[in-house]
Backbone as ProteinMPNN parsed JSONL, in Angstrom:
{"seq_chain_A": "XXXXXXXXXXXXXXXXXXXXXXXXXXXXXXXXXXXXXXXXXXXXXXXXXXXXXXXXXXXXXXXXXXXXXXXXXXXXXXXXXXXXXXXXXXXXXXXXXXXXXXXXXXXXXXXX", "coords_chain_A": {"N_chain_A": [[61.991, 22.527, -32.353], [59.085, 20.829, -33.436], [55.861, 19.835, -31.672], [53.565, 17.52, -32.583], [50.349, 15.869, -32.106], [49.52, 12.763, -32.361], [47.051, 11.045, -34.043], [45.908, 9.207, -33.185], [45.814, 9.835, -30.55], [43.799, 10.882, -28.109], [42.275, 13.787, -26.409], [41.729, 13.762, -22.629], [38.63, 12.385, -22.043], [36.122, 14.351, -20.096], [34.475, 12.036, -17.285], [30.873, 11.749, -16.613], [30.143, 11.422, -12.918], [27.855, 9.664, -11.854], [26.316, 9.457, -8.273], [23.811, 6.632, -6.891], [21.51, 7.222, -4.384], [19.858, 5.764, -1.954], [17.45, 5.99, -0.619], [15.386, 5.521, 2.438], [12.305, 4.787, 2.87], [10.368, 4.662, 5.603], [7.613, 1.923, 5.77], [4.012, 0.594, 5.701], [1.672, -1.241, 6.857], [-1.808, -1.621, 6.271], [-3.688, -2.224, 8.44], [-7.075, -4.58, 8.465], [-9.769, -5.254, 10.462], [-11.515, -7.904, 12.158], [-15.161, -7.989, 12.25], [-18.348, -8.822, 13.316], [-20.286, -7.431, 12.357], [-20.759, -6.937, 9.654], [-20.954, -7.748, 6.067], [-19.722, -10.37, 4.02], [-20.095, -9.458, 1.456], [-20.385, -6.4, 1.525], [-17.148, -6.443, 2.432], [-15.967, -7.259, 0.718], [-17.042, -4.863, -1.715], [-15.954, -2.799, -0.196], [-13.005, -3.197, 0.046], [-12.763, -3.465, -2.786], [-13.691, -0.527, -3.673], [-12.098, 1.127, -2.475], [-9.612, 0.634, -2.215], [-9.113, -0.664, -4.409], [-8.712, -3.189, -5.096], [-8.945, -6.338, -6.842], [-12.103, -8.647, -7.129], [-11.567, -10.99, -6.515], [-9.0, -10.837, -4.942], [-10.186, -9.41, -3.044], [-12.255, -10.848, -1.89], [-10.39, -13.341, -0.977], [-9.134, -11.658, 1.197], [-11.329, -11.401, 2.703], [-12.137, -13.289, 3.718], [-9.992, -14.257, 5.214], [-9.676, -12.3, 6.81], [-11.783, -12.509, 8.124], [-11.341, -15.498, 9.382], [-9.319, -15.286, 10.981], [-8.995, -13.082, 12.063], [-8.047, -10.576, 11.567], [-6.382, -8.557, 8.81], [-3.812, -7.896, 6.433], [-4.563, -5.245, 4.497], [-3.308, -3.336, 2.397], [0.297, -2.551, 1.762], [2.558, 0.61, 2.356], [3.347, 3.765, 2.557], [3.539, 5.687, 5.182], [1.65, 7.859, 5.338], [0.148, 7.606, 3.235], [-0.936, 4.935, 4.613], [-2.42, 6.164, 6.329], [-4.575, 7.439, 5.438], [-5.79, 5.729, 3.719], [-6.244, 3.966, 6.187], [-8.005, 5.823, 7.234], [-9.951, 6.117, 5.538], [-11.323, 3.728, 5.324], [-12.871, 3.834, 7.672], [-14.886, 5.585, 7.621], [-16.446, 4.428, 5.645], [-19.265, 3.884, 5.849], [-21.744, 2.27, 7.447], [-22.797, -1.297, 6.941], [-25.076, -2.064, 5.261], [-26.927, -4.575, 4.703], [-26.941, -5.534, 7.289], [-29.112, -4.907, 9.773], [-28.776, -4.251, 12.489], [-26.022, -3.028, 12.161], [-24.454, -0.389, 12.866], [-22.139, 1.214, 11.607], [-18.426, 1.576, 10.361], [-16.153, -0.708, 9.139], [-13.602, -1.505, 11.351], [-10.306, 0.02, 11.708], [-6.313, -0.725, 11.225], [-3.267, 0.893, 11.675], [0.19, -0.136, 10.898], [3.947, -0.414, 11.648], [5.053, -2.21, 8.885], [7.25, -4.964, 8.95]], "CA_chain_A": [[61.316, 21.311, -32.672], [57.872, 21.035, -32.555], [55.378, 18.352, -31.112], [52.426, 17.26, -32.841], [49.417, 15.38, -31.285], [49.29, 11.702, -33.039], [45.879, 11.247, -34.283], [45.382, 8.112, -32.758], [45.733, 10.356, -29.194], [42.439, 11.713, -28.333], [42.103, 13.711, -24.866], [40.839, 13.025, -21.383], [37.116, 12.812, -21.643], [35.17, 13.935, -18.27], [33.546, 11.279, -16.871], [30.149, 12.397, -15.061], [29.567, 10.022, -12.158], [26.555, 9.779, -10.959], [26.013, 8.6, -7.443], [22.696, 6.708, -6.282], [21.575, 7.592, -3.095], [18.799, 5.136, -1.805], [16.47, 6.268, 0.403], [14.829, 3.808, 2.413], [10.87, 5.486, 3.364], [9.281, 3.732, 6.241], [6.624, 1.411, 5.233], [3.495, 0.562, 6.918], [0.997, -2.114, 6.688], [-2.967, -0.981, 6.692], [-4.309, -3.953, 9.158], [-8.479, -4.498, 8.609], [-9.712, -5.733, 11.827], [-12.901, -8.261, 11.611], [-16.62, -7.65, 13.372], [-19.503, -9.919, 13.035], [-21.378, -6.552, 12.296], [-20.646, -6.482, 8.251], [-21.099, -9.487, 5.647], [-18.673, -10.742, 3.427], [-20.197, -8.781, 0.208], [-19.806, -5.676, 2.237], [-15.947, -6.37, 2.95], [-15.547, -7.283, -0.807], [-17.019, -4.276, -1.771], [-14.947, -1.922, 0.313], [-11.749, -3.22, -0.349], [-12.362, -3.198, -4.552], [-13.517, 0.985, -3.696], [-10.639, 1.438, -1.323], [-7.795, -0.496, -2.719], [-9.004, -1.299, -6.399], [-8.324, -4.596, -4.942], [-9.955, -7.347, -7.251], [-13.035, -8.901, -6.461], [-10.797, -12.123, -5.934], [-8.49, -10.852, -4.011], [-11.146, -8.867, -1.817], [-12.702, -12.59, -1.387], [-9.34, -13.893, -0.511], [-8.817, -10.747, 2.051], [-12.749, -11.152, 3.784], [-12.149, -15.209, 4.615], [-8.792, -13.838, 5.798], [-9.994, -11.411, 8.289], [-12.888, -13.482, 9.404], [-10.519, -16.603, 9.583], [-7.631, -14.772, 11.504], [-9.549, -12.091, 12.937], [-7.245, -9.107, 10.995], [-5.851, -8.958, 7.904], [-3.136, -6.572, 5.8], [-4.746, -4.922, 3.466], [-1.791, -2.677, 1.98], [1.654, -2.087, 2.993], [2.471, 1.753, 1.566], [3.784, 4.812, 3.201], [2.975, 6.349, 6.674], [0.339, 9.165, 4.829], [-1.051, 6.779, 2.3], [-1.452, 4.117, 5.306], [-3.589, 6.423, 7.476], [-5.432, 7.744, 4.835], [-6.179, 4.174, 3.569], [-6.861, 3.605, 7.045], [-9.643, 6.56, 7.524], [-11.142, 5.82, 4.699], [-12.255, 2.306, 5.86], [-13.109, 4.123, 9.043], [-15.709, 6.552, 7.23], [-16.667, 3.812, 4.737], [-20.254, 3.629, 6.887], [-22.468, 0.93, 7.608], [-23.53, -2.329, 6.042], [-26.57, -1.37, 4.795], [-27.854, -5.196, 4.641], [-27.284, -5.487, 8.357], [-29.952, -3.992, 10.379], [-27.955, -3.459, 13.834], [-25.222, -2.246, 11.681], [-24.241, 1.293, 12.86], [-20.987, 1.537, 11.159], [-17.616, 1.5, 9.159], [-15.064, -1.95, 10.222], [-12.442, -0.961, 12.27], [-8.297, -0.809, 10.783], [-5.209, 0.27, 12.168], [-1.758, 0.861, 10.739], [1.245, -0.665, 11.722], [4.965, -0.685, 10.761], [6.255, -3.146, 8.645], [8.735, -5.288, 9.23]], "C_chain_A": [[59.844, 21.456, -32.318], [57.185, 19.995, -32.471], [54.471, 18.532, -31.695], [51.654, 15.857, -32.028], [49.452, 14.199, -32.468], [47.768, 11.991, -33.021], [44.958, 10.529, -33.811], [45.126, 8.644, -30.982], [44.191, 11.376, -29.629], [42.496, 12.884, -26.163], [41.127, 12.962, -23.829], [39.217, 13.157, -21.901], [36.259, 13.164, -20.004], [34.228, 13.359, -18.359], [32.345, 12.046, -15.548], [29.694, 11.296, -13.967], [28.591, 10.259, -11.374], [26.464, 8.904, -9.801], [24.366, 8.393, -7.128], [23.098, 6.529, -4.96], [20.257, 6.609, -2.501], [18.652, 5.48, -0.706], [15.131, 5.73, 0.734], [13.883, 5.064, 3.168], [10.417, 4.175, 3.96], [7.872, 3.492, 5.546], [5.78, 0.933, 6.132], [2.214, -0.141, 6.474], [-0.682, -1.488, 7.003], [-3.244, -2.82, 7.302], [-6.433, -3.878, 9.239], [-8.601, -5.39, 9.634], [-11.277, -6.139, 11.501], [-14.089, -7.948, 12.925], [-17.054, -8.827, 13.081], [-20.472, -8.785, 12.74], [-21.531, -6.359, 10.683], [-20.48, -7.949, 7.019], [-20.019, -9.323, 4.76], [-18.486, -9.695, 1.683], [-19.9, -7.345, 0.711], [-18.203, -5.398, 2.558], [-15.372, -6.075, 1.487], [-15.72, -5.81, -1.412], [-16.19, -3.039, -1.362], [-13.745, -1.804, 0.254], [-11.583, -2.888, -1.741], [-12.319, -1.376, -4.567], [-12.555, 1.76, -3.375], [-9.869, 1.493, -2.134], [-7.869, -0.428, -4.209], [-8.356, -2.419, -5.94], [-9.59, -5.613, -6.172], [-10.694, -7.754, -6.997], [-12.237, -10.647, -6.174], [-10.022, -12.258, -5.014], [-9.347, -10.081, -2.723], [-11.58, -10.181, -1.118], [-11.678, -13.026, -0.648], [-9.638, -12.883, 0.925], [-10.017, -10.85, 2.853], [-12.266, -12.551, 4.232], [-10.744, -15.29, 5.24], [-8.914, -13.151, 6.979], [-11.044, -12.328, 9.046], [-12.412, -15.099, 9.741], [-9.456, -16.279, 10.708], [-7.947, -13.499, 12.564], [-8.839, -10.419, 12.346], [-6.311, -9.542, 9.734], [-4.92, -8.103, 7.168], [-3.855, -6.496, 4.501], [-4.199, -4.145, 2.151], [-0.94, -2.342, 3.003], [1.691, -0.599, 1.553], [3.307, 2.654, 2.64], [2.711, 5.436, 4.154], [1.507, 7.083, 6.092], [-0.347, 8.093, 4.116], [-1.819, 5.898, 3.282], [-2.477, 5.24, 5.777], [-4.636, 6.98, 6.514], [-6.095, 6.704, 4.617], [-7.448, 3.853, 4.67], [-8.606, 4.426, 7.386], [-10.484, 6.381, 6.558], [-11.849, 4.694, 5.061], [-13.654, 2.807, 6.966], [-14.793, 4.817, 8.675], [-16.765, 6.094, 5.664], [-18.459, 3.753, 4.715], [-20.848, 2.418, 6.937], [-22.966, 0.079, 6.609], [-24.838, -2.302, 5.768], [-28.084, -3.309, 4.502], [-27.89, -6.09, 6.306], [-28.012, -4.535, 9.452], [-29.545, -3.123, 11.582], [-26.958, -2.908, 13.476], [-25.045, -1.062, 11.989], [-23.063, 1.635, 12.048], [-20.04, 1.302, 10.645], [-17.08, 0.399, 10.177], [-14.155, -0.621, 10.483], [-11.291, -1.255, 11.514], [-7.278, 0.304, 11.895], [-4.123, 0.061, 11.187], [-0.713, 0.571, 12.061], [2.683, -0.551, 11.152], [5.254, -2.008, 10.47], [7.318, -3.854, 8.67], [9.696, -5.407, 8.238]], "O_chain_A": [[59.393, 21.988, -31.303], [57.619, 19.021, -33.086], [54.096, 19.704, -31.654], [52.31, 14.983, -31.461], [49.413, 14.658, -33.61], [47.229, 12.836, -32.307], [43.742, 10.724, -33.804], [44.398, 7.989, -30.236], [43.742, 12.044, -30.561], [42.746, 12.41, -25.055], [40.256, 12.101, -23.953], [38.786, 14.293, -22.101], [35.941, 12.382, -19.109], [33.253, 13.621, -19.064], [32.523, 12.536, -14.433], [28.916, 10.391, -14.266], [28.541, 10.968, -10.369], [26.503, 7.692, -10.01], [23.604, 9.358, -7.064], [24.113, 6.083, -4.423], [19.292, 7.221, -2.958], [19.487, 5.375, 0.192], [14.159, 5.509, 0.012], [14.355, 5.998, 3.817], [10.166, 3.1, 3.415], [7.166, 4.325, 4.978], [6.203, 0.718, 7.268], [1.614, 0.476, 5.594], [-0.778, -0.849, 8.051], [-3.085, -3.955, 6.854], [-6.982, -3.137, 10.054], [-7.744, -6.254, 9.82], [-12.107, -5.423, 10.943], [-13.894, -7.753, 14.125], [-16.369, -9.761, 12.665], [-21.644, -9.139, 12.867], [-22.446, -5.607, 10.347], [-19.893, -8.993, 7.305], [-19.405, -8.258, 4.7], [-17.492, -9.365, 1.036], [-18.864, -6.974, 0.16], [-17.895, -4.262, 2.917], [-14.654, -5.149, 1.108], [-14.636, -5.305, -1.703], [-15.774, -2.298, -2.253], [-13.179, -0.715, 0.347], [-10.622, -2.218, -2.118], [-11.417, -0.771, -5.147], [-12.218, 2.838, -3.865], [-9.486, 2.489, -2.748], [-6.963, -0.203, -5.012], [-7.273, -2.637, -6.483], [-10.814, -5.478, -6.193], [-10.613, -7.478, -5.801], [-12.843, -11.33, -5.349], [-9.979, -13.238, -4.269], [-9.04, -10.272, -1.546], [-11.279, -10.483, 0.037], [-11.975, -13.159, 0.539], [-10.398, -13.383, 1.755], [-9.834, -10.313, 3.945], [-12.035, -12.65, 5.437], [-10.374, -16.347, 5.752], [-8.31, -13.413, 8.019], [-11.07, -12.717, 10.214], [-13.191, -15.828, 10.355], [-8.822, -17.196, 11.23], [-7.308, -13.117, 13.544], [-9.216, -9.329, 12.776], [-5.666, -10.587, 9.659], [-5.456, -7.005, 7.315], [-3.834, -7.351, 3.615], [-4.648, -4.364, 1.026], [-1.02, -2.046, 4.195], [1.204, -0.613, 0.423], [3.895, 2.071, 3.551], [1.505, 5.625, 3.994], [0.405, 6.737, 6.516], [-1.463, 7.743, 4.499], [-3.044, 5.838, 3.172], [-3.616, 4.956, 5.404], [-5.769, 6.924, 6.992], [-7.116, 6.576, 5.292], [-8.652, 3.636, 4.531], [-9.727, 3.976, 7.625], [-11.702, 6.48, 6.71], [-13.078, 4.768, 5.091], [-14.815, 2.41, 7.06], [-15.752, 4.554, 9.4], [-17.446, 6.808, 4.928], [-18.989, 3.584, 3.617], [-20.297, 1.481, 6.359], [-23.484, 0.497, 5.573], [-25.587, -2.796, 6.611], [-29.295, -3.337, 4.279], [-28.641, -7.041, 6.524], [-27.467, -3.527, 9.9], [-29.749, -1.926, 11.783], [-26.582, -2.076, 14.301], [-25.637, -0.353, 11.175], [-23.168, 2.831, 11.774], [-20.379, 0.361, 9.927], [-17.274, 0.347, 11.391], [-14.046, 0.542, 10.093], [-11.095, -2.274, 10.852], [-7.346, 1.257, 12.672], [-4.073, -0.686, 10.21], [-0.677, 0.791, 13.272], [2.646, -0.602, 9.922], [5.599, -2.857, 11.292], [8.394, -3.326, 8.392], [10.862, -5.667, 8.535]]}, "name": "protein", "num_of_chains": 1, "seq": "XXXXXXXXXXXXXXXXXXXXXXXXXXXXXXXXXXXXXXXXXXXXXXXXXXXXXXXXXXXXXXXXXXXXXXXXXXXXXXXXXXXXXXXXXXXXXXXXXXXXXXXXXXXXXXXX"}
């Protein structure tokens, strides 16, 4: 006797299963920290070169730090934060303040 395969039978197909794997990367807030040594067009400026932040949200972010005394300027990854951060650091002085010697101050922090 012999067996034939109905036509309506098809075989197994292999299924490929893909697993995701999420991998959670610490995140880390750049914090700008305010002076009285740098003016507000100065802050604006540095954040749009920095960040490519808007000149709206730079505005928002200067009456933020000089309201609050520190402000987040990005949250990002550990390397991007400190880079972020030295760049502020090395940004140099306000050029329409005379006692001005130098770049604002930032620090990085983790995220919560």
């Amino acid at each position: 006797m012999m067996v034939h395969m109905s036509d309506t039978m098809e075989a197994p197909e292999e299924v490929a299963v893909e697993e995701e794997i999420a991998i959670l990367i610490p995140r880390y807030h750049v914090v700008l920290l305010d002076d009285n040594d740098h003016t507000y067009e100065y802050v604006i400026e540095m954040l749009m070169k920095v960040f490519g932040h808007s000149k709206e949200l730079a505005y928002s972010m200067a009456c933020e730090v000089d309201r609050a005394g520190r402000v987040i300027v990005d949250t990002t990854t550990k390397e991007r934060a400190e880079l972020k951060r030295d760049q502020i650091h090395s940004y140099g002085a306000d050029w329409r303040i005379e006692h001005c010697r130098g770049s604002m101050s930032a620090i990085i922090e983790p995220a919560e």
